[in-house]
C-alpha positions in Angstrom: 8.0 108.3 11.5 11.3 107.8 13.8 14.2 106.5 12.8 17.1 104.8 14.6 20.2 107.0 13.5 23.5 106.0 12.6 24.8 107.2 16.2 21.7 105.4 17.9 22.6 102.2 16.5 26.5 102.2 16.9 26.0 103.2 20.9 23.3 100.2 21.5 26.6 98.1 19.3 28.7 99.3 22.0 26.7 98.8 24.7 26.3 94.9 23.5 29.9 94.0 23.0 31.1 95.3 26.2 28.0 94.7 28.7 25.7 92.3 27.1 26.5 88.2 28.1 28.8 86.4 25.6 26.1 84.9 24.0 24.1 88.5 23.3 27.5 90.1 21.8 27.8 86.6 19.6 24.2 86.6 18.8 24.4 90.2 17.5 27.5 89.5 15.5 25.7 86.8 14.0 22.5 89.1 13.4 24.3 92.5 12.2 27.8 91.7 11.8 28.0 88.8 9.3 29.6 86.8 12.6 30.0 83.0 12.8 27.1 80.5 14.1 29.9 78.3 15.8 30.2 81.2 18.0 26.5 81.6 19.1 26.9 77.3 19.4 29.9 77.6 22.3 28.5 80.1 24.0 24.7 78.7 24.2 27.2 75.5 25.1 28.0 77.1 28.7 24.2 76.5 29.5 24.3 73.1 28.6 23.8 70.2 31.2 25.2 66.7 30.8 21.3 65.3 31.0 21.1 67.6 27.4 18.8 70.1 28.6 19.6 73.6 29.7 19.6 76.1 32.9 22.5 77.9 34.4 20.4 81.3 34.2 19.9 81.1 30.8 16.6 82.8 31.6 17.9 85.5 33.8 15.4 85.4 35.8 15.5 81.6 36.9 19.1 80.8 38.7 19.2 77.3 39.3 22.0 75.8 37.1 19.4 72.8 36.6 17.7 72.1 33.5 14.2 73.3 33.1 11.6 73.4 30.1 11.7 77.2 30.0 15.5 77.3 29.5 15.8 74.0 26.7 13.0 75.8 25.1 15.0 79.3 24.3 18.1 76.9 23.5 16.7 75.4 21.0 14.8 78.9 19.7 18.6 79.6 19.0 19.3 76.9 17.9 16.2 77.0 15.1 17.4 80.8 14.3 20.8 79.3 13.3 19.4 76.5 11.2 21.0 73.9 12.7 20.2 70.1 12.2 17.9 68.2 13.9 21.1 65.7 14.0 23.1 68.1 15.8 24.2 66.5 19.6 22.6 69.7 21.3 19.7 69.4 19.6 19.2 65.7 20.2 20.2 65.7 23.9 17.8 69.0 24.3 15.0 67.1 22.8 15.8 64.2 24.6 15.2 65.8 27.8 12.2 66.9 26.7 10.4 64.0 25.8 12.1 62.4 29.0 10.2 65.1 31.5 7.4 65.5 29.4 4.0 64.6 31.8 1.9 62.1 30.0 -0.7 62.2 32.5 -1.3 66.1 32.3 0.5 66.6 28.5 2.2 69.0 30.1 5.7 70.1 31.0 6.7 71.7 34.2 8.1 75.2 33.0 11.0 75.2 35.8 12.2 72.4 38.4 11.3 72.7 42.1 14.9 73.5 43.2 14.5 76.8 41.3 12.7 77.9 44.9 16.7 77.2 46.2 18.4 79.3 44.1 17.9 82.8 42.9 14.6 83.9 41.0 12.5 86.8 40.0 8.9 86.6 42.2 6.9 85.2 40.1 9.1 81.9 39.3 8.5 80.9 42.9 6.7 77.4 43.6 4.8 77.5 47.1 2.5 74.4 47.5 1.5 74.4 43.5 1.1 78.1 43.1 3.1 77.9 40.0 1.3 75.6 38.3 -1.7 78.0 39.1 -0.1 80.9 38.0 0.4 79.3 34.6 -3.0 77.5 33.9 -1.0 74.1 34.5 1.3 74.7 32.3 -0.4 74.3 29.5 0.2 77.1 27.0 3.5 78.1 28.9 5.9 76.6 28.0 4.1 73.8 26.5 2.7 75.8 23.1 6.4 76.9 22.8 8.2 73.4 23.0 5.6 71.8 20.4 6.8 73.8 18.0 10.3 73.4 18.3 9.4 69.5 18.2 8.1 69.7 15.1 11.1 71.1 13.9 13.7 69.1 15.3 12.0 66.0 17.2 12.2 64.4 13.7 13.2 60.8 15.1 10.0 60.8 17.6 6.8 59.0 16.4 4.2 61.5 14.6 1.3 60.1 16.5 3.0 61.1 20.1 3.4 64.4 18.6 0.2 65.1 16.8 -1.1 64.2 19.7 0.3 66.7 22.1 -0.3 69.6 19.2 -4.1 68.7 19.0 -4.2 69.2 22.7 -2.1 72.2 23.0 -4.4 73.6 20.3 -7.5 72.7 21.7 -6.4 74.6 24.2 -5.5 77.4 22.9 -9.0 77.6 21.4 -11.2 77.4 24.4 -8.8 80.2 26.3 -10.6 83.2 27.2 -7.8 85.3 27.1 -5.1 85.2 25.0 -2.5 87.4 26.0 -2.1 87.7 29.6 0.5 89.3 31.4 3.2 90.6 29.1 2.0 88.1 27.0 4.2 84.7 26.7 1.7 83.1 26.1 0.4 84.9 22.9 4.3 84.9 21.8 4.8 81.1 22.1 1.4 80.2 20.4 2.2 83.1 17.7 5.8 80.9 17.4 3.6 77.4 17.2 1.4 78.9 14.4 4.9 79.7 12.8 6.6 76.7 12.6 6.3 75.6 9.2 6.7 72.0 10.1 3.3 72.1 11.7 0.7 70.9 10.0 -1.4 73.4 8.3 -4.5 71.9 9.7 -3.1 73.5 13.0 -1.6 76.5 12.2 -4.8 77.1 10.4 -6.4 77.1 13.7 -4.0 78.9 15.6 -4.0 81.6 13.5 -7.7 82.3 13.2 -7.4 82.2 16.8 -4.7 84.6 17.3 -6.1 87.4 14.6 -9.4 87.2 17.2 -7.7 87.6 20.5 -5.1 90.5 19.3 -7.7 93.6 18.9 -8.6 92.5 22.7 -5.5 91.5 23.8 -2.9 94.1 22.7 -2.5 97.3 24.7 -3.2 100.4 22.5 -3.0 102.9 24.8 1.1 104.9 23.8 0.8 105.5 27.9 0.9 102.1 29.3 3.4 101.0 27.0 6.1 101.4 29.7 4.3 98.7 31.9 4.2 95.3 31.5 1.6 94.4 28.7 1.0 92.8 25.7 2.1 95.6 23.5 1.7 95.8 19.7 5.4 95.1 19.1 4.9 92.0 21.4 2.2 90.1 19.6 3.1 91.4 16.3 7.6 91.4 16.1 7.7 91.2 12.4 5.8 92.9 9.8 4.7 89.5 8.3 3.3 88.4 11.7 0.1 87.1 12.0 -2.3 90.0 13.0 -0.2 92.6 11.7 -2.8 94.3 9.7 -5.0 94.5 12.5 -2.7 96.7 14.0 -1.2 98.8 11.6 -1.1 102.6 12.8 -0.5 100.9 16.6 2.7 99.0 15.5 4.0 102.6 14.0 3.5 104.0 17.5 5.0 101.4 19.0 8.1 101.6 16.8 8.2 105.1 17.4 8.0 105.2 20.7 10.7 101.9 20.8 12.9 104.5 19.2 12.6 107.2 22.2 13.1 104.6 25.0 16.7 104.1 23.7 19.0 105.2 27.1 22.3 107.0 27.1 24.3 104.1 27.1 22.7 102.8 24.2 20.4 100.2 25.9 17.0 99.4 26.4 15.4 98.7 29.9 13.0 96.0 30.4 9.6 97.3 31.2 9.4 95.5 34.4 10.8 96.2 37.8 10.9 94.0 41.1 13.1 94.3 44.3 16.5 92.3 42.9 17.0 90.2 46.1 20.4 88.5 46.9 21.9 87.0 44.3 20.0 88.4 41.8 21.9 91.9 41.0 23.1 90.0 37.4 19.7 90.0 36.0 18.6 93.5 34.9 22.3 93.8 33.0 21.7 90.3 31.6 18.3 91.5 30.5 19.4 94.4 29.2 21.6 92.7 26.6 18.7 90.7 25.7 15.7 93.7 25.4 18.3 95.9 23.4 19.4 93.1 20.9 15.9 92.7 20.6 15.0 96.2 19.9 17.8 96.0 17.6 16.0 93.0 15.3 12.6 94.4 15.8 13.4 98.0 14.1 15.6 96.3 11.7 12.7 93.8 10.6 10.7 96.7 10.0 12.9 99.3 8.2 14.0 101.2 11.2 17.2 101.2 11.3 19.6 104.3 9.1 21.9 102.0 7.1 21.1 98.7 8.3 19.0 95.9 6.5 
């Protein structure tokens, strides 16, 4: 079994407080360092739109300073990590927005805005007569699985019917997929964050989960050689070792943990496991994504005992 060694662990530090976005070095103070929540609160403030909902790149990956679903939804993923009220003004104006775009005709919500075609975006962001609704089954696992359970944790003030309303479709679903996992697999993440969310009725999450145990022996790359592509790998469906599914996968997750371990670079980073030609205006997003894989690396092996020194 690897370990991440006392000099592995101060070089990916480094690497976060001097290339990583202000809000990646904040976010790993307030991880490993014992650093303030205010701090995590103005940065994730300079992605913040005066209709309450966030863009401005905060997905690297989608430019347009507009407010989308995709980008309010990570906000207020922060926002949950760092407890805040469901009172506080940047959760109400993010939850705001959402209810105000949400489509009551499809019970969906469109995971980025149109103009996102006029700005700078990775390929598979681009909208051509509806493809992107196609590309994401409408929409309605991605992002919508994600944003119901961050409404049931902070859309407090919004009727229960609405709400139960939109989680029994979202759930239903989820159930008659027939995949689970597509891709690098969002859309197993955000239903494995819905089934989470201990706000959620257990009626739901009940649901969820049996359907997430029965799509991750199908759905989760086992193969050590493809881990370097872009697939659902164990470490994806299962971050934590109290994740749903995590016994299913046992000697896998060590693998994958081990083999996290080795992909650590020079410089202390780790490198997303996709590639695409970074047209114009897009040169900021592999460093921006870099921040984010290695502070992610960082909380996975620490969740699971990696880390020399750290708990």
């Amino acid at each position: 079994m690897k370990r991440l060694d006392g000099d592995g662990f101060e070089r990916a530090s480094r690497f976060l407080h001097t290339e990583a976005r202000p809000l990646e070095r904040a976010m790993f103070a307030y991880r490993f360092e014992n650093g303030p929540s205010q701090s995590v609160l103005a940065e994730l403030t300079r992605f913040a739109n005066d209709d309450g909902g966030f863009g401005h790149a905060l997905e690297p990956d989608v430019r347009t300073p507009s407010s989308s679903a995709l980008a309010t939804a990570l906000a207020l993923k922060v926002l949950e990590e760092l407890d805040v009220s469901a009172t506080h003004p940047q959760v109400r104006g993010a939850v705001d927005w959402l209810v105000s775009t949400y489509d009551a005709e499809a019970k969906v919500w469109r995971v980025v805005p149109p103009d996102a075609n006029d700005h700078p975006h990775a390929p598979w962001w681009h909208d051509e007569n509806g493809s992107l609704a196609q590309m994401f089954d409408g929409f309605r696992v991605i992002p919508r699985a994600l944003i119901v359970g961050l409404l049931h944790r902070f859309g407090t003030h919004r009727p229960t019917e609405w709400l139960d309303g939109i989680t029994e479709s979202t759930v239903s679903c989820v159930e008659g997929l027939e995949v689970l996992g597509e891709g690098g697999g969002s859309d197993l993440e955000y239903v494995v964050h819905l089934a989470r969310t201990a706000t959620v009725p257990e009626s739901f999450r009940s649901r969820l989960s049996a359907r997430i145990r029965a799509a991750i022996p199908s759905s989760v790359e086992r193969d050590p050689a493809k881990w370097s592509s872009y697939c659902v790998t164990p470490l994806r469906a299962v971050p934590t070792p109290d994740s749903i599914g995590a016994d299913l996968i046992a000697s896998e997750l060590a693998a994958n943990l081990d083999r996290l371990i080795g992909r650590q670079r020079p410089d202390g980073a780790w490198d997303p496991t996709w590639e695409y030609p970074y047209a114009e205006g897009m040169a900021p997003a592999r460093t921006e994504w870099r921040g984010i894989v290695t502070l992610e690396a960082l909380t996975t092996l620490r969740a699971f005992g990696r880390i020399d020194g750290v708990r």
